[in-house]
Residue frames relative to the residue before (quaternion, step in Angstrom):
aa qw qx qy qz dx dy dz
X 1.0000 0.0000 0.0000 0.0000 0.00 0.00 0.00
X 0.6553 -0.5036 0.4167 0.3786 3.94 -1.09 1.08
X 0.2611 -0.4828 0.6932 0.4671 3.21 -1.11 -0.70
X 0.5499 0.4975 -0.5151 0.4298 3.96 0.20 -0.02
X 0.6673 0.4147 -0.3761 0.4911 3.86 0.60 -1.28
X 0.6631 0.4116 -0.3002 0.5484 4.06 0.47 -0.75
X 0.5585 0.4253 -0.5149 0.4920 4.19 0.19 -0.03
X 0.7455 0.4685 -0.2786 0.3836 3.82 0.91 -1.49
X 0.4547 0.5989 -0.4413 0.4898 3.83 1.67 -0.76
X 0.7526 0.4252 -0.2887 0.4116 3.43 0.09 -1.71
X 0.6367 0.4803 -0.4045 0.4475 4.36 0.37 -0.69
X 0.6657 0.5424 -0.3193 0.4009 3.41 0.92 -1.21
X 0.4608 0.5752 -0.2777 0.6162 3.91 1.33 -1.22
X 0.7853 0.3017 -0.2910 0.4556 3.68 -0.40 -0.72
X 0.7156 0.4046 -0.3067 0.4797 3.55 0.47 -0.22
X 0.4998 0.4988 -0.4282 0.5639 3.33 1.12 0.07
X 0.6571 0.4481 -0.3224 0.5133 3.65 0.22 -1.26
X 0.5792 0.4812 -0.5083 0.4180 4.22 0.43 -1.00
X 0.7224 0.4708 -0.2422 0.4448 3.64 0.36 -1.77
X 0.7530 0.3694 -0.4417 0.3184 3.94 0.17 -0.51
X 0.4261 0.8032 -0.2201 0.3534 3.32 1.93 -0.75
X 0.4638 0.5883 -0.1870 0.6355 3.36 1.40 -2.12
X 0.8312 0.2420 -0.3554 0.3525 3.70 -1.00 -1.55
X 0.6384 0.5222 -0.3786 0.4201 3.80 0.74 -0.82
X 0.6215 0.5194 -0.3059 0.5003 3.58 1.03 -0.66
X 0.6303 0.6435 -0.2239 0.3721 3.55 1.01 -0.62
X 0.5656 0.7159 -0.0067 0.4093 2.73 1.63 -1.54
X 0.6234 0.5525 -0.1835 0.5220 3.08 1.25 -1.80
X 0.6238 0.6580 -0.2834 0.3124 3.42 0.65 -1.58
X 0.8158 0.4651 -0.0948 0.3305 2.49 0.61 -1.78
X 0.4048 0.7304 -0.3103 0.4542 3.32 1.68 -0.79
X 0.7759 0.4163 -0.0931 0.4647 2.94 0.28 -2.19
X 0.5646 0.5870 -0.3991 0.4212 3.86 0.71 -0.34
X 0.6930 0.3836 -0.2732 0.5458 3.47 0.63 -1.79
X 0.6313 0.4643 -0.4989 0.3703 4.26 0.21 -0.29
X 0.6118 0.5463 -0.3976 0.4113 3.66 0.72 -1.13
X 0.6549 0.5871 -0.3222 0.3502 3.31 0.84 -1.63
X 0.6304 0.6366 -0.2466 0.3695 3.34 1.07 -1.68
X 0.8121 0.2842 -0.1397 0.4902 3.83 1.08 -1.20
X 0.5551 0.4908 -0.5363 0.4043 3.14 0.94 0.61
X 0.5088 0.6720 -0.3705 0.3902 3.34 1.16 -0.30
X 0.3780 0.7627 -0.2813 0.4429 3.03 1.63 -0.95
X 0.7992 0.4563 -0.0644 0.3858 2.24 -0.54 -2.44
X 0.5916 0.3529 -0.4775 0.5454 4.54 0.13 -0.55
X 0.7857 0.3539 -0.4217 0.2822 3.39 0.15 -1.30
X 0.4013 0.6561 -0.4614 0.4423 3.76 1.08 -0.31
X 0.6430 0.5604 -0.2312 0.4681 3.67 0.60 -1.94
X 0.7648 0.5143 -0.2499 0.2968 3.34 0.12 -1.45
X 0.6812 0.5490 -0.1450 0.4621 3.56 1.37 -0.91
X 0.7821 0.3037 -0.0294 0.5434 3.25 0.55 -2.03
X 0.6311 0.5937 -0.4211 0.2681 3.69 0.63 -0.93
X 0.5719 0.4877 -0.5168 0.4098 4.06 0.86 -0.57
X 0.5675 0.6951 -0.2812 0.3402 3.67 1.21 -0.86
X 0.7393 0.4670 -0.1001 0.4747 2.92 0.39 -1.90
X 0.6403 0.3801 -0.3372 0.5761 3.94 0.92 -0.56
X 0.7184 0.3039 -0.4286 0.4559 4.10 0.25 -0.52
X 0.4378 0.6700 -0.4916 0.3431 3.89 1.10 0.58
X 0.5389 0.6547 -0.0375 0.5287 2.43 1.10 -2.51
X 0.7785 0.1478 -0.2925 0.5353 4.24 0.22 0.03
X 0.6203 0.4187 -0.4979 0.4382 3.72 0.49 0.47
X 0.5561 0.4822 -0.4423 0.5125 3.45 1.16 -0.67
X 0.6751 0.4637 -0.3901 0.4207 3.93 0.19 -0.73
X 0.5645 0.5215 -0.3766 0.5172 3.83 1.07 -0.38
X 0.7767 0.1594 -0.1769 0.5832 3.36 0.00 -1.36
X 0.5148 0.4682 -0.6404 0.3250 3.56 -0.07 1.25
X 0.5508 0.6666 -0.2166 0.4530 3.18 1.76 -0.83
X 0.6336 0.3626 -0.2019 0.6529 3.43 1.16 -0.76
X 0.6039 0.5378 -0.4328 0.3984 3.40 0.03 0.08
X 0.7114 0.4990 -0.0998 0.4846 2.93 1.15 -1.36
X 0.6734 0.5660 -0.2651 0.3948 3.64 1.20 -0.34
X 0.4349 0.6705 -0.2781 0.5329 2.84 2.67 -1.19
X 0.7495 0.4658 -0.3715 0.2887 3.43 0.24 -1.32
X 0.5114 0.7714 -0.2476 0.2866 2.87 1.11 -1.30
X 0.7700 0.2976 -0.1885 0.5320 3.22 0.93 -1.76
X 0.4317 0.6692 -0.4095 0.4452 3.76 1.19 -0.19
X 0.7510 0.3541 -0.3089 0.4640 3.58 0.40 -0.97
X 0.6819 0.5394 -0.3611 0.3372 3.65 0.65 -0.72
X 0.5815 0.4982 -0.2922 0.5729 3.30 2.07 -0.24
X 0.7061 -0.4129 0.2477 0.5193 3.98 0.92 0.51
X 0.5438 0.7681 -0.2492 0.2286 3.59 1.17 -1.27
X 0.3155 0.7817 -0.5295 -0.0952 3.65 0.62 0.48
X 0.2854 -0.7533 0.5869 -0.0811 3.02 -1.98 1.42
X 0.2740 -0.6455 0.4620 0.5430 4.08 0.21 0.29
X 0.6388 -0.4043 0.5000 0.4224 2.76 -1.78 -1.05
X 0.3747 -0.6444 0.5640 0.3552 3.50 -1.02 0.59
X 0.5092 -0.6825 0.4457 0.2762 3.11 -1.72 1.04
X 0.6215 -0.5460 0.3792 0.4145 3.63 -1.24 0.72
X 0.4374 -0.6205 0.5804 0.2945 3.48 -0.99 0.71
X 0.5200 -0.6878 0.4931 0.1156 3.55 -1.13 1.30
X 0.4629 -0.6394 0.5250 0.3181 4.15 -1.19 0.11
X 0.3375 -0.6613 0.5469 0.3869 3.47 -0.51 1.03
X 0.4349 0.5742 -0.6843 0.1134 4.04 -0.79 -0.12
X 0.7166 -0.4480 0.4566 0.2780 3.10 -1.95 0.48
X 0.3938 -0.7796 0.4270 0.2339 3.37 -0.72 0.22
X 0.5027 -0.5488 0.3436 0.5727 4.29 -0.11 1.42
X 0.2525 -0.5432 0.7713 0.2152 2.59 -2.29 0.46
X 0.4870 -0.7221 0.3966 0.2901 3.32 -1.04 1.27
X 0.2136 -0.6977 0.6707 0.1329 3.68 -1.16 0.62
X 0.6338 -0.5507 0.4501 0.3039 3.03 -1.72 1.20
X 0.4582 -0.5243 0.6171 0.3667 4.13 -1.29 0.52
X 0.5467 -0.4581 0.6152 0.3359 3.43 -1.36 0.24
X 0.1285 -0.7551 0.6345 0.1038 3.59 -1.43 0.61
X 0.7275 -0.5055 0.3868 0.2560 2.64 -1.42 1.29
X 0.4816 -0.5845 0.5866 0.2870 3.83 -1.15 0.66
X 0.5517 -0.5728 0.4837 0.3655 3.90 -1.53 0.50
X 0.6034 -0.4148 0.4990 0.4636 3.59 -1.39 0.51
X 0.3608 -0.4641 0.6797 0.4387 4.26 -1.15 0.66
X 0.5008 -0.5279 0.6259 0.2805 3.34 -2.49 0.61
X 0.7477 -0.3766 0.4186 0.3520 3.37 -1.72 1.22
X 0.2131 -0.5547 0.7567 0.2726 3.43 -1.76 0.13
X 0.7221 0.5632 -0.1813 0.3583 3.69 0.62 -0.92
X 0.4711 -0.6449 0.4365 0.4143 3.79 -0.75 0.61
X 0.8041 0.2982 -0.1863 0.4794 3.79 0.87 -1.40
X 0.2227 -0.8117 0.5351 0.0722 3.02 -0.93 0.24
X 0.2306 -0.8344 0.4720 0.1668 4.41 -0.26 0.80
X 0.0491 -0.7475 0.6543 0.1035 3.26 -0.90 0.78
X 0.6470 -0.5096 0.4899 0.2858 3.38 -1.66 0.91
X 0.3573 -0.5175 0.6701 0.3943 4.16 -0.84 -0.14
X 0.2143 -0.8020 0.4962 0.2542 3.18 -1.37 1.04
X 0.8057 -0.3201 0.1471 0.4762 3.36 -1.71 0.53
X 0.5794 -0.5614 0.4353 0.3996 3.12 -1.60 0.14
X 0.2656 0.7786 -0.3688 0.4326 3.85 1.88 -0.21
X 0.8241 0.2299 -0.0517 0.5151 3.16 -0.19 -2.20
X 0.6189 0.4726 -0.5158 0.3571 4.02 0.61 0.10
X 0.6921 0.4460 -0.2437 0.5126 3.69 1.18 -0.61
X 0.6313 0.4078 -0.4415 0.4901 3.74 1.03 0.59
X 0.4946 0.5062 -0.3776 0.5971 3.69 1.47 -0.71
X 0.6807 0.3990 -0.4625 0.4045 3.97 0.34 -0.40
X 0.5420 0.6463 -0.3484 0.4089 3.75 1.04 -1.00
X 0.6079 0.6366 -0.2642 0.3940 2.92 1.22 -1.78
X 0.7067 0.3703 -0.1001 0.5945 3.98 0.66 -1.83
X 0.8848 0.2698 -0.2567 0.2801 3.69 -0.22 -0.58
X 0.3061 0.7411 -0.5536 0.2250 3.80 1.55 0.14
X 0.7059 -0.5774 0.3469 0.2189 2.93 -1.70 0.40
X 0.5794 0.5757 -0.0947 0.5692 2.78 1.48 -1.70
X 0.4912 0.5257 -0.4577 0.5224 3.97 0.79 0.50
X 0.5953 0.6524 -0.3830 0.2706 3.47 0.92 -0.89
X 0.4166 -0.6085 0.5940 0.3213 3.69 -1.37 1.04
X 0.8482 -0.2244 0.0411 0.4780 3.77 0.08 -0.39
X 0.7962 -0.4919 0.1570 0.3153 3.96 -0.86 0.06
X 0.3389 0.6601 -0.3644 0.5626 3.29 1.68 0.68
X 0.8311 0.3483 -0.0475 0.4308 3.07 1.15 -1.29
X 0.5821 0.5018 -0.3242 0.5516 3.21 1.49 -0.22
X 0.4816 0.4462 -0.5697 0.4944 4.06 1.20 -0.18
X 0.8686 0.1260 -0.3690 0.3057 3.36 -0.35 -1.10
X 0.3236 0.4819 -0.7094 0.3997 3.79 0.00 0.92
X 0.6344 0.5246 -0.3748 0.4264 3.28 0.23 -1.37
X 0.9078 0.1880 -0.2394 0.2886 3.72 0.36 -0.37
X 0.3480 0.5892 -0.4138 0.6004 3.31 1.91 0.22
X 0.7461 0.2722 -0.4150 0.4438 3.79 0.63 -0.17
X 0.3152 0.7644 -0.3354 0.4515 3.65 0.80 0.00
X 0.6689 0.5758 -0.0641 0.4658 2.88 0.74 -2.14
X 0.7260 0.4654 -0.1858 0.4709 3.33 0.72 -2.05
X 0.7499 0.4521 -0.3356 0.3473 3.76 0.70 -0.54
X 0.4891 0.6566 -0.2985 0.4905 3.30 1.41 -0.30
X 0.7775 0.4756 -0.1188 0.3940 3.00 0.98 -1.02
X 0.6340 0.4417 -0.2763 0.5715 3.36 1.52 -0.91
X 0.6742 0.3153 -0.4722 0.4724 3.97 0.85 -0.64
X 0.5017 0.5305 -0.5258 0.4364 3.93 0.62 -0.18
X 0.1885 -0.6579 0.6121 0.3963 4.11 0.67 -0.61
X 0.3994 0.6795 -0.5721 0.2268 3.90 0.53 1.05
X 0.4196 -0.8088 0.4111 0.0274 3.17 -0.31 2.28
X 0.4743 0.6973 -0.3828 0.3773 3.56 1.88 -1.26
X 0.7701 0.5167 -0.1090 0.3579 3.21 0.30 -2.49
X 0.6035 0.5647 -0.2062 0.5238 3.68 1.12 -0.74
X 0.5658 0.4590 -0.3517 0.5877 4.32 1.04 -0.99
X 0.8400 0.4716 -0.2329 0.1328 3.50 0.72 -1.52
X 0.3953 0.7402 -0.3081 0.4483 2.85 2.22 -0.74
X 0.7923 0.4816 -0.1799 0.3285 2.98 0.56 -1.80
X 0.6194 0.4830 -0.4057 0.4674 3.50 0.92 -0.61
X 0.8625 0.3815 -0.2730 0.1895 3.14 0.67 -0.70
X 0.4401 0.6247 -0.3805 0.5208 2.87 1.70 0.52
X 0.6878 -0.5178 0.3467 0.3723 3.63 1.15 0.05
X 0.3410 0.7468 -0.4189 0.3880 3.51 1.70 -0.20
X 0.3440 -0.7044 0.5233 0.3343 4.13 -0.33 1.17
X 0.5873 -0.6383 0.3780 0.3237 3.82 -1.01 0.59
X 0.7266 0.5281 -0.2892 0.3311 3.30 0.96 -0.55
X 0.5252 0.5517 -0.3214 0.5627 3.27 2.16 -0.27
X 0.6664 0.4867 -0.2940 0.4823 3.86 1.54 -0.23
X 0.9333 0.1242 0.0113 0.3367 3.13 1.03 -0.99
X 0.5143 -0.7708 0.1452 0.3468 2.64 1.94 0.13
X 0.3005 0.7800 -0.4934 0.2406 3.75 -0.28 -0.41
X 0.7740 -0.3007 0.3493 0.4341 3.87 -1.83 -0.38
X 0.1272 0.7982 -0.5723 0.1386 3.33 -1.27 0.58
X 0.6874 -0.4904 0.3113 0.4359 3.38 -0.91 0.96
X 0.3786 -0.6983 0.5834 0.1693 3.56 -1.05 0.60
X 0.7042 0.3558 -0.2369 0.5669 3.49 0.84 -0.86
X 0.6138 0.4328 -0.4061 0.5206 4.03 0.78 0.32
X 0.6254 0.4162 -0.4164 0.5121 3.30 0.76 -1.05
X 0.6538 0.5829 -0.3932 0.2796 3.93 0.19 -0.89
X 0.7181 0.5130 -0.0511 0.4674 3.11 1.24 -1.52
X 0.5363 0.3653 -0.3860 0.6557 3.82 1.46 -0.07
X 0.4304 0.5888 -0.5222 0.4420 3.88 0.87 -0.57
X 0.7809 0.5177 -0.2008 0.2861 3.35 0.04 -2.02
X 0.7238 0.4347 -0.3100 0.4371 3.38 0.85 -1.66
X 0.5398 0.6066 -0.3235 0.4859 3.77 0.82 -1.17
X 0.7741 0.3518 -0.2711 0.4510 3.94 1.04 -0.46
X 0.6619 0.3163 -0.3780 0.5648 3.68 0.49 -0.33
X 0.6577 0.4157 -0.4803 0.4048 3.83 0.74 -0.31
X 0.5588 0.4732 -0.4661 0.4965 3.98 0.91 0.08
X 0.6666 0.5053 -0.3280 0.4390 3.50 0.56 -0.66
X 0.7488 0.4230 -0.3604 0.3611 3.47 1.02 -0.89
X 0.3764 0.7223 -0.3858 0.4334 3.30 1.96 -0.02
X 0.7646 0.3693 -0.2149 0.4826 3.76 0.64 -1.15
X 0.6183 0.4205 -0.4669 0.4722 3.43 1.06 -0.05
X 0.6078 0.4070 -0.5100 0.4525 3.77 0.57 -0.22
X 0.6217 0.5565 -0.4618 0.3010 3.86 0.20 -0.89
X 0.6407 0.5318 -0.2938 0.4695 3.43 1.17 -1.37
X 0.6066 0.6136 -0.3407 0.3735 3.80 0.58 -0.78
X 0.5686 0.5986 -0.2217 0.5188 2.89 1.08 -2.08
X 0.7490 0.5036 -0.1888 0.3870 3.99 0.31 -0.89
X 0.5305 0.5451 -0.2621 0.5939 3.22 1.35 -1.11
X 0.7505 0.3998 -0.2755 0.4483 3.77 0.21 -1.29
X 0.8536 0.1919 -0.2707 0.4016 3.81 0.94 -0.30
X 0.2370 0.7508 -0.5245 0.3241 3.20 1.33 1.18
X 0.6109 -0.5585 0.4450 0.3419 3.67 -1.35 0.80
X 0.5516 0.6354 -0.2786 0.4631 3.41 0.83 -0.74
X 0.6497 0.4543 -0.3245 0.5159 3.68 0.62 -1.27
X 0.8591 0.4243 -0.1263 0.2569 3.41 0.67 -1.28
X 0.4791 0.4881 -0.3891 0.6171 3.10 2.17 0.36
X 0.6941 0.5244 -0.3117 0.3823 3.54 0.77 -0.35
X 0.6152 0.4142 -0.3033 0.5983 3.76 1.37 -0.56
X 0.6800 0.4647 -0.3038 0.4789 3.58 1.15 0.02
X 0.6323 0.3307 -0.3678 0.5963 3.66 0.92 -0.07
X 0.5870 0.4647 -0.4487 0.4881 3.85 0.84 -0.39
X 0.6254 0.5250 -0.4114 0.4049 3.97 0.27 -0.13
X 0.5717 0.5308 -0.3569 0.5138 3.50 1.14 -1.54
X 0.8120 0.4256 -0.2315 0.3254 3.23 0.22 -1.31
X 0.4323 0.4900 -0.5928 0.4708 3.68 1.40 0.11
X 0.5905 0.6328 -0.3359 0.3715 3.46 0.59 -1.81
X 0.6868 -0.3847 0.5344 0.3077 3.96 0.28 -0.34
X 0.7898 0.5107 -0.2405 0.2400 3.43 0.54 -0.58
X 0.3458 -0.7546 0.5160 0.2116 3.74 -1.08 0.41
X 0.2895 -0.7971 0.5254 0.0686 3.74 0.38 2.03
X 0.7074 0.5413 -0.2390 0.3866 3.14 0.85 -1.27
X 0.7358 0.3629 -0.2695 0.5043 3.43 0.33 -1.13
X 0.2998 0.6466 -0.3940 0.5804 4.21 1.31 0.38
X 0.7916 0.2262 -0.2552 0.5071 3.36 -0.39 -1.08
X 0.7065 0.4441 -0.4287 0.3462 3.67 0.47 -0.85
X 0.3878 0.7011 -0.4110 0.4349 3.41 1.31 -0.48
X 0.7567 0.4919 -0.0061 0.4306 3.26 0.24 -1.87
X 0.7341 0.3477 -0.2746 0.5146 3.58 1.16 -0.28
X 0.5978 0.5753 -0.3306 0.4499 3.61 1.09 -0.72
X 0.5611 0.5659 -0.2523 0.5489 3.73 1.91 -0.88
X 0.5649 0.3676 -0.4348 0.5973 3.70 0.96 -0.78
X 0.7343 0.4201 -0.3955 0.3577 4.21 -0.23 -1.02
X 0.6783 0.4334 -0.4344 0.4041 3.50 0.47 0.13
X 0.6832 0.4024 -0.4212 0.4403 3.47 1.11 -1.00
X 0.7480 0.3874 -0.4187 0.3392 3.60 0.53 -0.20
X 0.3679 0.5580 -0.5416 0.5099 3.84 1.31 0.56
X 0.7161 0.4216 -0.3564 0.4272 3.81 0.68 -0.56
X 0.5793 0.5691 -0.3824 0.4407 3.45 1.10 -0.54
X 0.7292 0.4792 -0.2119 0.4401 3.20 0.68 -1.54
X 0.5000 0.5892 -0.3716 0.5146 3.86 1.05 -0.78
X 0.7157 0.3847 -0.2089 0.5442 3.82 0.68 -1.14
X 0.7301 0.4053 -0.3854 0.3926 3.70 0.07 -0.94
X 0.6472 0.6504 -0.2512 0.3082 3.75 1.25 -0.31
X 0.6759 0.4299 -0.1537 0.5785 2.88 2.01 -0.84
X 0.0587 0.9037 -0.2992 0.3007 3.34 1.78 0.49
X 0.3508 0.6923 -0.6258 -0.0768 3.42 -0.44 -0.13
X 0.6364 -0.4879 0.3012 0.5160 3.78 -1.13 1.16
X 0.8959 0.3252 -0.1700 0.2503 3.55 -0.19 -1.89
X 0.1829 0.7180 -0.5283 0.4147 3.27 1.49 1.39
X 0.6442 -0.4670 0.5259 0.3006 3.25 -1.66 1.03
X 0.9464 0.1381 -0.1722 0.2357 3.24 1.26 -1.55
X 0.0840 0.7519 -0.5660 0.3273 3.51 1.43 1.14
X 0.5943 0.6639 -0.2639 0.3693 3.45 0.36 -0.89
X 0.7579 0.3639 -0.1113 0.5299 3.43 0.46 -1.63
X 0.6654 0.4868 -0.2555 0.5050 3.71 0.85 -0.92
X 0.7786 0.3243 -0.3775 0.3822 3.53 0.73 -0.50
X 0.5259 0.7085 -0.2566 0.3946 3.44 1.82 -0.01
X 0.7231 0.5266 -0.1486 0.4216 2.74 1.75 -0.45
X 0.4987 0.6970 -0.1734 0.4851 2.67 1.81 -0.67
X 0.7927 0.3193 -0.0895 0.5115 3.07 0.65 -1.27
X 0.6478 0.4608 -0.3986 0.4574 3.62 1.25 1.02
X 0.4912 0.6177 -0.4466 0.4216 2.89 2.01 -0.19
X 0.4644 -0.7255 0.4641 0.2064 3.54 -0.96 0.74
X 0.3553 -0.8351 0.3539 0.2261 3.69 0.08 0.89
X 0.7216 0.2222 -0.4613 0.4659 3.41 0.53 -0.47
X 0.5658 0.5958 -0.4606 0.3359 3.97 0.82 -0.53
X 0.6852 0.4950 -0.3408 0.4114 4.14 0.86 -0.86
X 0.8031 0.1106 -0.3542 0.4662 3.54 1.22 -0.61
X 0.5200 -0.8080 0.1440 0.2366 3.04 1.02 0.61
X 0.5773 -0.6824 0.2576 0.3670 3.67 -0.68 1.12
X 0.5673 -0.3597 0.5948 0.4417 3.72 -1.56 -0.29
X 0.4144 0.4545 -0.6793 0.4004 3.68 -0.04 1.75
X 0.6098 -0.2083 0.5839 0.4938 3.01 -2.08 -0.66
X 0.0555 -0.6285 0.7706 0.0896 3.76 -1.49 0.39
């Protein structure tokens, strides 16, 4: 076989591997699309239930923070020093992340050759780091003279000496055209372009996934979807469990209003307050 018929075997092979890459990348997306889709659905039907709740909380806490705050107020003018209580927070779920848009492939060459620029004097002293670290070394023979070919390389990169940097690199095996630039296959150079792209992209679609799967959301939703195999009513729980938080803090607030600072009890109420733990009393986006 030529070396032309075996250059066309080996382009034809890579383009296969680009295209199965793409559909597997596609896949991922598409994965990661139907899950997001899957927990936002959730996430309204969550809204739709708890949210009339979670907002007539969300305004008593802002009330009997207000009064609290007037207590302290009169507390300090009486010697009493107290911090400030912390602002009560919005109950809302918290975003689910969404993939970034990705960038379209480089268009294929029309041309056979193709010119690359020499790279900076930057990317030639990190590609040397890259070939000449120590920590690459098979055993301690080999890790001195790394140890001094990289030495070398720093001398050379704060000198901006571009010579000593090509030479390192070549001789470590670095291909020349990644040192020094020049012509090169168009339809390789495209096709390392390509692969070097859907494998970065397939990088941000796992991180985002990875994020999706340990989002609070995911984990209230695979938890109310179990109760609810089991027979149960998760939902109509929490509302339980909230309507119990909106009364005790209609009693609080009823009391902290009739307050007066240089009470015995202003004191005890604002002490209490400000130990009650805010996201634990009205509780988080868990099972309770």
């Amino acid at each position: 076989m030529t070396s032309m018929a075996i250059e066309k075997l080996d382009l034809a092979r890579r383009r296969a591997q680009l295209a199965d890459l793409r559909h597997y990348l596609d896949a991922q997306e598409r994965e990661f699309a139907t899950r997001r889709a899957q927990l936002e659905a959730f996430a309204q039907r969550y809204a739709g239930q708890l949210e009339s709740l979670y907002l007539e909380l969300d305004a008593l806490e802002s009330q009997l923070h207000g009064t609290t705050c007037r207590l302290i107020e009169g507390l300090r003018r009486q010697g009493v020093e107290l911090p400030a209580p912390r602002a009560p927070q919005a109950s809302t779920l918290p975003l689910l992340p969404g993939l970034p848009a990705g960038a379209a492939l480089p268009a294929e060459p029309q041309h056979a050759l193709i010119e690359l620029e020499p790279p900076s004097l930057k990317t030639l002293y990190r590609r040397a780091a890259k070939h000449l670290h120590p920590d690459h070394a098979g055993d301690d023979a080999e890790r001195g003279l790394r140890e001094q070919r990289m030495m070398a390389a720093n001398r050379a990169y704060e000198a901006s000496d571009r010579a000593t940097l090509e030479r390192l690199l070549l001789e470590a095996g670095a291909a020349p055209i990644k040192v020094q630039g020049g012509s090169t296959d168009a339809a390789r150079h495209w096709l390392k372009r390509c692969e070097y792209a859907v494998q970065a992209r397939l990088r941000v679609v796992r991180a985002h996934r990875a994020l999706l799967e340990t989002h609070p959301v995911r984990t209230l939703h695979d938890t109310v979807v179990q109760r609810e195999a089991l027979g149960l009513d998760p939902f109509g729980v929490m509302a339980t469990r909230l309507r119990g938080l909106i009364r005790e803090r209609r009693q609080e607030l009823y009391i902290g209003e009739r307050l007066r600072p240089e009470s015995t009890l202003a004191r005890d109420f604002v002490q209490r307050f400000m130990a009650r733990d805010h996201a634990a009393s009205r509780g988080s986006f868990a099972w309770h």
